[in-house]
N, C-alpha and C positions, 0 to 999 in steps of 0.2 A: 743967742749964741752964734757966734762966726763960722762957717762953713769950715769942713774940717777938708784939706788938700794932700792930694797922693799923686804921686807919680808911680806908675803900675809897670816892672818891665816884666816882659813873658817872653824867653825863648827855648821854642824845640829843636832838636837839631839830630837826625838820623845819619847813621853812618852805615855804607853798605860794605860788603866785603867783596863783594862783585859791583863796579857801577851800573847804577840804574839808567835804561834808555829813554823810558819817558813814564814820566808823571803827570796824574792831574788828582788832585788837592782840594777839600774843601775844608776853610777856616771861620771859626767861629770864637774873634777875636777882635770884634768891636764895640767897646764899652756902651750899654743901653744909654741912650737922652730919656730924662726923665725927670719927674717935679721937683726932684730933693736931689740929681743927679747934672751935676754940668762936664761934659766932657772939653778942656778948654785944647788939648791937642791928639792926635791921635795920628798914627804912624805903621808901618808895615813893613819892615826888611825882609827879603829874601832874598835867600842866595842857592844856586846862580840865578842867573835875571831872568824872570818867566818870559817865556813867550806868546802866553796869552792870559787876562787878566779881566775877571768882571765882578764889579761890587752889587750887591742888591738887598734885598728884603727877603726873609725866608715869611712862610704863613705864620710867626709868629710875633714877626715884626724884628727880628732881630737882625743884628745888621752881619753879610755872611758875604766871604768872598773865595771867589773861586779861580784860580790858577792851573797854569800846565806848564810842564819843563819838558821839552821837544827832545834837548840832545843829552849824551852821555852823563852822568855826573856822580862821583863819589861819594857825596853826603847831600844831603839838604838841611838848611836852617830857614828859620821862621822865626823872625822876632817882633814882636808887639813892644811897642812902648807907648803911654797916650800919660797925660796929664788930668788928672776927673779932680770935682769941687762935689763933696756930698755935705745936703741939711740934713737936717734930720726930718723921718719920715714922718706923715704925718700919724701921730699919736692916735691909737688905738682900745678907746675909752669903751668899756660894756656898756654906760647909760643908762637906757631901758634892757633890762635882763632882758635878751632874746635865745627863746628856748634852740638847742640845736639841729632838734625838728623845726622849727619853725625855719630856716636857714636851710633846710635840705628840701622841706615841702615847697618853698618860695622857689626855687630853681625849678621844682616839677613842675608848679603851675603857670610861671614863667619862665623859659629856660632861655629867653631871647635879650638877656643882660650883659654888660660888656660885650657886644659884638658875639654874644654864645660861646666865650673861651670858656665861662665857668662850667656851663653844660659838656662841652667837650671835655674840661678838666676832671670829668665824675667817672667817665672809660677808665677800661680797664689800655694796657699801653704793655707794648713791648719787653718793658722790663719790669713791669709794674701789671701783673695777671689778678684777676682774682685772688685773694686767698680768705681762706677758713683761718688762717691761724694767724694772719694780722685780723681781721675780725674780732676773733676771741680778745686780743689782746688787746684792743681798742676800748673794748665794751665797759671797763670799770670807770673809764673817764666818760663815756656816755650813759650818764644814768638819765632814767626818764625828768625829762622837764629842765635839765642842768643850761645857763647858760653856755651860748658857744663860745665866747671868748675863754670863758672859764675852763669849757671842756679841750678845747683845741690847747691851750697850756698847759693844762694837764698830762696830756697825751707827749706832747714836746718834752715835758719836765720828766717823765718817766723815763721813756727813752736816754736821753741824758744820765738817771741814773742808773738805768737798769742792764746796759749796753757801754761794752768797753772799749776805745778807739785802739786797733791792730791793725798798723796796715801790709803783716804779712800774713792776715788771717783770711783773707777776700779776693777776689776778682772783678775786673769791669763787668763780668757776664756772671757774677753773685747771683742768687736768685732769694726774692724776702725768706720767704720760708727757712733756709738757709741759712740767715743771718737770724734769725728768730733762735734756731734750735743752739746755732754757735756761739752768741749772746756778745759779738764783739764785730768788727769792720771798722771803714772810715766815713767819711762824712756823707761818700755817696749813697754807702750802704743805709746809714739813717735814713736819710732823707726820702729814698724808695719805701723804707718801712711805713715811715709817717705818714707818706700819701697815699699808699695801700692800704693803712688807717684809714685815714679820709676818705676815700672814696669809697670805701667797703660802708662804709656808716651814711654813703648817702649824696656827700659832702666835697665841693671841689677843690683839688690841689694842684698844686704844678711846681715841677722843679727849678728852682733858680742855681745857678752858676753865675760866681765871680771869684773874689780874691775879699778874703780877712786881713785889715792889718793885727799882727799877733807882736805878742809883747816878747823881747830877749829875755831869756835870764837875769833875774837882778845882779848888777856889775859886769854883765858881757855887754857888750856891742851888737847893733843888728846886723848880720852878714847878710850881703845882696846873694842871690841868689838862693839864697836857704828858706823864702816860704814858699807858699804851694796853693793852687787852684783850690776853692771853698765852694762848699753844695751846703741848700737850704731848702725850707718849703715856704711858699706863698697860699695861703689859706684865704678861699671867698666869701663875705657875706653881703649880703645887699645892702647892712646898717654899716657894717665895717668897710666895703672894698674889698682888695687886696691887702692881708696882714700877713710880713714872714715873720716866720718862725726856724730858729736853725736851733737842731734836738742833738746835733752834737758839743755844741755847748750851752745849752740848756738858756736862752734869753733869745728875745726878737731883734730883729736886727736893727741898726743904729749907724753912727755914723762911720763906724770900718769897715762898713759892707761895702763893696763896690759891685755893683749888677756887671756881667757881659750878658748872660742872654737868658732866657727861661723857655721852658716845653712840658711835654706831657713826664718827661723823663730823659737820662744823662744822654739815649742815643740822638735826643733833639738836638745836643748844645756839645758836641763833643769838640774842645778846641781844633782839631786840628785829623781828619780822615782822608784817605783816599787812594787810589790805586796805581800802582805802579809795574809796570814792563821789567823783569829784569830784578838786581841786587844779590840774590843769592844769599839770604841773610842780611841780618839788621842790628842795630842798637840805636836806642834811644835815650837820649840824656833832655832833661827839663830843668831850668832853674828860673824861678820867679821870684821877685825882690818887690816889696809894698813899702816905698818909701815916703815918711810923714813928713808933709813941706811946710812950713809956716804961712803965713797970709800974708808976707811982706815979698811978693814976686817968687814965690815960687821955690825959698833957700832952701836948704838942705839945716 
């Protein structure tokens, strides 16, 4: 099957009602390089023109840049636009049934796999505490001896149905528990829940962030601007890898997924932080457009 091609735009753009004197910015708005992932352009406007500028590697390996705006200025904009080619990932087969204890014991007795991100993936995180009541709610999809591919689906498929998407029901600073008893949020909210699953059971997760291509309405057109940032999970096992899983639409991920960056959780990968001198109030407008290209150069 032919690589499936998007051109991804993302821009933020702040308006102050007082200008801001100086800013400095961290952006997390460089599409991952990866097996199943080519990024063939990639680009960064902003406006006004920073006066200082450095690209690098966070400890996650994600690609993160960090800017400063010196003098006065009445808004800031931030636009990403890059060009990404995704295969499809590599297929995520049970095989030999492997028990899901067996999969959390192997990280105990080894925990120095992948570079130790799965062992760090099994911490509890910022946004992602302990809880008693993902626990609980974990538990039916981990019955004793159950395969993990099987279990870790199950877990993703429930969520899906049992959890309503509202995104005027939530906050960035949601807490699981929270989304547990309200029984509704958006993608982030899932995804926290599911790896508060996971790790509560034993088990490593990690948050991923990118962009879905999502389908118009039948008979409308796709409007640029009108989709939005997507949150998933990546699930570890030594027989599997890394397998994601995204529980707000209940299937693994394929080729509409586009990766920007992954962490313990959303405060790892937030596109777009940081502090500023000055404004006196704010607004904030986002619009992001996931457009599907053909494999004949790029058309539209």
């Amino acid at each position: 099957m032919s690589a499936a091609r998007y051109t991804v735009d993302h821009e933020t753009r702040y308006a102050y009602r007082v200008p801001v004197s100086q800013s400095w910015q961290l952006a997390h708005l460089t599409p991952r390089v990866l097996p199943w992932q080519r990024v063939l352009s990639h680009e960064l406007q902003i406006e006004p023109p920073v006066d200082e500028r450095r690209d690098e590697r966070d400890a996650y390996g994600n690609g993160v840049t960090h800017f400063a705006v010196h003098g006065p200025h009445p808004l800031l904009s931030v636009r990403m636009r890059a060009d990404v080619e995704i295969d499809e990932r590599p297929l995520a087969v049970a095989g030999d049934a492997q028990a899901w204890e067996a999969v959390r014991d192997a990280l105990r007795t080894d925990p120095a796999q992948d570079g130790l991100v799965p062992a760090r993936m099994r911490e509890q995180s910022a946004l992602v505490p302990w809880s008693d009541s993902a626990c609980a709610y974990a538990s039916p999809s981990f019955r004793a001896g159950r395969d993990w591919l099987e279990s870790v689906t199950s877990l993703m498929d429930r969520i899906h149905a049992d959890f309503e998407f509202d995104a005027e029901a939530t906050t960035v600073t949601t807490q699981v528990d929270e989304v547990l008893e309200l029984r509704r949020g958006v993608c982030q909210d899932f995804a926290h829940l599911m790896i508060a699953c996971l790790r509560g059971s034993g088990l490593p997760a990690r948050y991923v962030s990118g962009y879905l291509l999502t389908d118009p309405p039948p008979g409308r057109p796709r409007l640029l601007g009108a989709d939005a940032s997507h949150a998933w999970v990546a699930a570890y096992s030594p027989w599997h890898g890394w397998v994601e899983f995204d529980p707000t639409n209940g299937h693994l991920a394929d080729r509409r997924y586009i990766t920007l960056a992954w962490g313990a959780d959303f405060a790892d990968v937030v596109p777009l932080r940081g502090v500023i001198l000055g404004g006196r109030g704010q607004s904030m407008a986002v619009a992001v457009s996931v457009i599907p290209r053909d494999s004949q150069g790029l058309k539209a």
